[in-house]
KEVOSE-634911 format. One line per field, with one value per residue (C-alpha): x, y, z; residue in one letter. Coordinates in pm, 1 decimal, decimal comma, always signed. Example, Ala and Ser with C-alpha at 12.3 -4.5 7.8 and 13.67 -1.06 7.14 Angstrom:
# residues 2
px	[+1230,0  +1367,0]
py	[-450,0  -106,0]
pz	[+780,0  +714,0]
residuo	[A  S]
***
This chain:
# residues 198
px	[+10992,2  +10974,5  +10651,2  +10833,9  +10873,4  +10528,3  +10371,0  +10613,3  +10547,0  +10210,6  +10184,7  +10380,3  +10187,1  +9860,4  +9988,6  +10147,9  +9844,8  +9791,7  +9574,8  +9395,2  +9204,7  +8978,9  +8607,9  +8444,5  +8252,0  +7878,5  +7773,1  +7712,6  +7706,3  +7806,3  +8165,3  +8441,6  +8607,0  +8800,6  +9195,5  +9440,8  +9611,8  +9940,8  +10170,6  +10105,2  +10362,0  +10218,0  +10319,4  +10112,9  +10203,4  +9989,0  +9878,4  +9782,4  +9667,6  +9606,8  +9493,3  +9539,3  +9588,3  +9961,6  +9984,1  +10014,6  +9613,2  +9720,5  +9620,7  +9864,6  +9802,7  +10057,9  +10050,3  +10304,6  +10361,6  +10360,5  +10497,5  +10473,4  +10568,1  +10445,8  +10632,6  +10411,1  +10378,8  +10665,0  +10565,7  +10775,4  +10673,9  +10857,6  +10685,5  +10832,4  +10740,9  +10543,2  +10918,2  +10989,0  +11211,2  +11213,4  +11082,9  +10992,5  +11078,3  +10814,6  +10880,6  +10664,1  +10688,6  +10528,7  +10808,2  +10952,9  +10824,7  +11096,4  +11049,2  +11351,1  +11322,6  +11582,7  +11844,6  +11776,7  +11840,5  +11569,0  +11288,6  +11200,9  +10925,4  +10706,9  +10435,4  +10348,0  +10090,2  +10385,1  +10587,4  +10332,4  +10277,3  +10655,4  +10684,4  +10369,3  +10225,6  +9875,9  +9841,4  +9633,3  +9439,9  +9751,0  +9618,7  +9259,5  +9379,2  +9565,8  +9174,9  +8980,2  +9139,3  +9079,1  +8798,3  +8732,0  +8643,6  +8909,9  +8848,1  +8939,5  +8616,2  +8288,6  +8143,5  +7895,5  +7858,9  +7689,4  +7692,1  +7676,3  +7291,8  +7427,0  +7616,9  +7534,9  +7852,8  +8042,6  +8112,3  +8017,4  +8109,3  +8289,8  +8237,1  +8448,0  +8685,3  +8594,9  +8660,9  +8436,6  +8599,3  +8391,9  +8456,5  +8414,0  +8590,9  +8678,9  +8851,8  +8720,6  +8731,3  +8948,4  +9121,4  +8981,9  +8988,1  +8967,4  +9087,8  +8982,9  +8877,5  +8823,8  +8865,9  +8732,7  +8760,1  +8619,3  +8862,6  +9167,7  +9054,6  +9137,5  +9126,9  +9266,2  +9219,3  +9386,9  +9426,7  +9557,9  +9686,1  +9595,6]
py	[+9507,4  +9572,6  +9671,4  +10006,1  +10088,2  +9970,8  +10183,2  +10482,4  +10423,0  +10387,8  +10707,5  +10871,5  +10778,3  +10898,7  +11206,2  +11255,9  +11481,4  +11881,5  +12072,7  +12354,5  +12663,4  +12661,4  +12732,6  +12356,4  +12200,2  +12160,7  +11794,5  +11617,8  +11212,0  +11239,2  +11203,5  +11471,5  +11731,3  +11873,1  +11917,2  +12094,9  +12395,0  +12279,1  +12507,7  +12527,3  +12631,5  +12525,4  +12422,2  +12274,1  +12147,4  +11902,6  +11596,0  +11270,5  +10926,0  +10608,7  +10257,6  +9971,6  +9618,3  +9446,7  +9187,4  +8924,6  +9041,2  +9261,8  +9607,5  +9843,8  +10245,0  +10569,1  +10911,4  +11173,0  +11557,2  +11613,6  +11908,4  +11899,3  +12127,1  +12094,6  +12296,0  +12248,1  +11814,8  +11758,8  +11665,5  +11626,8  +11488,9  +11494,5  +11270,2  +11315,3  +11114,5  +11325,4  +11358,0  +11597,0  +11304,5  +11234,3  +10921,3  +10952,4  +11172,8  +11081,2  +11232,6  +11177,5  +11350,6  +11213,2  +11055,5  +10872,8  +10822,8  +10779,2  +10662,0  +10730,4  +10556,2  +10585,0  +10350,4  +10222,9  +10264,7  +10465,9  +10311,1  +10421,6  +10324,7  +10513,3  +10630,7  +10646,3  +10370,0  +10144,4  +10201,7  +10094,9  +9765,7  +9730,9  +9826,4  +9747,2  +9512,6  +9705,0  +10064,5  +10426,0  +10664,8  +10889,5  +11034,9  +11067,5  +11243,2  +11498,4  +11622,7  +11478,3  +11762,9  +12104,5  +11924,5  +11784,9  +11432,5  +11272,1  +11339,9  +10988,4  +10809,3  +10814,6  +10965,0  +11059,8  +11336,5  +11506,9  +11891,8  +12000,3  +12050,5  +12338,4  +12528,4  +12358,6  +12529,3  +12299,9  +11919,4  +11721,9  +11373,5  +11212,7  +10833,9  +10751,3  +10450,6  +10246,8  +10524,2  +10770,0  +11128,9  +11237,8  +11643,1  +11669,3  +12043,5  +12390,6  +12665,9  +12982,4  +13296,3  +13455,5  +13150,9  +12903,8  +12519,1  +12221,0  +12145,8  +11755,5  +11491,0  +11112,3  +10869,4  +10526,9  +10157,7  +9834,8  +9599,4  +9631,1  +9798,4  +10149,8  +10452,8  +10788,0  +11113,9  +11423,1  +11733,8  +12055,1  +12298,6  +12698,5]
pz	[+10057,1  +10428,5  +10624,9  +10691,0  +10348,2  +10255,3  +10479,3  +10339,0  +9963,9  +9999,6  +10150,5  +9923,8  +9617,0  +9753,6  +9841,6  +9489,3  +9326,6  +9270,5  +9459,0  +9311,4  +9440,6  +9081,3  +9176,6  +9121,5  +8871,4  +8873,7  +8962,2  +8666,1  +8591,6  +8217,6  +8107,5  +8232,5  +7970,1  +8242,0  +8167,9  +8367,6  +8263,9  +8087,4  +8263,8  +8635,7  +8943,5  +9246,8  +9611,6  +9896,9  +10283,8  +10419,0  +10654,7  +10553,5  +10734,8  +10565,5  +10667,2  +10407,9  +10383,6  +10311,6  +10097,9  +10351,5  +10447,3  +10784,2  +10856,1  +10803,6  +10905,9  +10825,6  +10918,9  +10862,0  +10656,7  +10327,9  +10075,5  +9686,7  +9400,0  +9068,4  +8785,5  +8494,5  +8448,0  +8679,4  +9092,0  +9338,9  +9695,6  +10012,9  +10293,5  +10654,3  +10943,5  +11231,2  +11381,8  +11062,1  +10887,8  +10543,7  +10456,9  +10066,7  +9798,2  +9476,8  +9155,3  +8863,7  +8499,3  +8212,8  +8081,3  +8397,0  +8814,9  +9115,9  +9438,8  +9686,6  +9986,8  +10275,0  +10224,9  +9929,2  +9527,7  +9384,1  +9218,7  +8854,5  +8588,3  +8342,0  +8512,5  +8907,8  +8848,0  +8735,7  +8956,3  +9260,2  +9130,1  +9111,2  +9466,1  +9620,1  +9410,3  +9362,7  +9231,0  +9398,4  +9177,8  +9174,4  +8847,1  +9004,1  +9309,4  +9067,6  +8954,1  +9261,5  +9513,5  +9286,8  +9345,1  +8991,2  +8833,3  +8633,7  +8240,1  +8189,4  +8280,9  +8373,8  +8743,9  +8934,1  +9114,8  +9434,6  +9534,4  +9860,6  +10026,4  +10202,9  +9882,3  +9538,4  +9376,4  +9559,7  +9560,3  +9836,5  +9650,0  +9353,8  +9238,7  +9002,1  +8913,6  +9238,2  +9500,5  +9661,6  +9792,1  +10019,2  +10076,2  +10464,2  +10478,6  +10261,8  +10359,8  +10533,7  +10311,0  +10238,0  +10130,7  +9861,2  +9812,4  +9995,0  +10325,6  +10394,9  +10220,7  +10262,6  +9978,4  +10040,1  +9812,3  +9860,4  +9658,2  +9754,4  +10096,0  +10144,8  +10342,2  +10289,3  +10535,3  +10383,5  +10522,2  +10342,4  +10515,5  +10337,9]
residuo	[X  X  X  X  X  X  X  X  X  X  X  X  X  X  X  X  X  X  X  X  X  X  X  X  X  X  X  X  X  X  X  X  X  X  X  X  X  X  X  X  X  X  X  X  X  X  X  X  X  X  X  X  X  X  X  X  X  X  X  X  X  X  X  X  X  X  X  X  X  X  X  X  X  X  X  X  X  X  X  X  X  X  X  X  X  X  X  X  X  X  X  X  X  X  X  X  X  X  X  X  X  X  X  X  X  X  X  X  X  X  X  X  X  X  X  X  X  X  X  X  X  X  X  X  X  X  X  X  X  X  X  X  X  X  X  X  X  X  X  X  X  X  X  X  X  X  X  X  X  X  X  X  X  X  X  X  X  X  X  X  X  X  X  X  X  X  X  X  X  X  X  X  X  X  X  X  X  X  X  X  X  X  X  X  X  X  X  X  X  X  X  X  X  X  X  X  X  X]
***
């Protein structure tokens, strides 16, 4: 796969989780019991930039828009360059992921985790982002927690599964939820900078 498309899929699969407005959870180190509501409609617009190393050991960075809809398990993702073109269309459902990439035959496996190491040859928490930006830990494994000094019923930190999300941002009142957040791994390297827009 091209350097183009690298930069495009990788984007598009860290993108690929649900935002909530639900009030957080307390900080807490022991294991998660959160699980998200089974039937959901939502729809966010967004920014995202993201620095990474390819797989032949060079930097890589991409920037660009972002809108998803989830209708109950099913999310779709639309990435567009900062010019407003498409770039990626994600879909992932429990039964099946597809990446559509310009040009190209669309990529399918079982889950989104799959279908990265297919493409990219490593896989993102696309599962953890889906709980890390209500914000929530993932009920899947252990984490550690950290509210924020200045409002303890909010986070200011998740560790879990080899990443740290550091909340940097929420919304003013009226509106709820958070606005940005930076998720950070050693091994492979990665950084993420999202930015919802309310």
């Amino acid at each position: 796969m091209r350097r183009p498309a690298l930069s495009v899929a990788a984007s598009a699969l860290l993108a690929l989780a649900g935002c909530a407005t639900q009030p957080p959870h307390q900080p807490s180190t022991s294991n998660a019991t959160t699980s998200l509501t089974t039937q959901t409609n939502r729809a966010w617009h967004g920014r995202f930039a993201v620095q990474y190393v390819d797989q032949y050991g060079r930097p890589n960075n991409a920037y660009g828009n972002f809108d998803m809809r989830e209708a109950d398990s099913t999310v779709t993702l639309q990435l567009r360059n900062p010019l407003g073109q498409t770039m990626a269309i994600v879909t992932s459902s429990p039964a099946q992921a597809t990446l559509e990439l310009p040009n190209r035959q669309p990529l399918t496996a079982d889950n989104v985790s799959t279908l990265m190491r297919q493409a990219l040859g490593f896989a993102l928490p696309v599962e953890g982002l889906r709980y890390w930006l209500q914000p929530s830990v993932a009920p899947t494994s252990h984490a550690y927690t950290k509210a924020d000094p200045q409002d303890p019923s909010r986070l200011a930190q998740i560790e879990q599964d080899g990443w740290t999300i550091d909340y940097m941002a929420y919304a003013d009142a009226p509106a709820t939820g958070v606005k940005r957040l930076n998720l950070t791994r050693d091994n492979p390297p990665l950084a993420i900078k999202l930015v919802l827009d309310q």
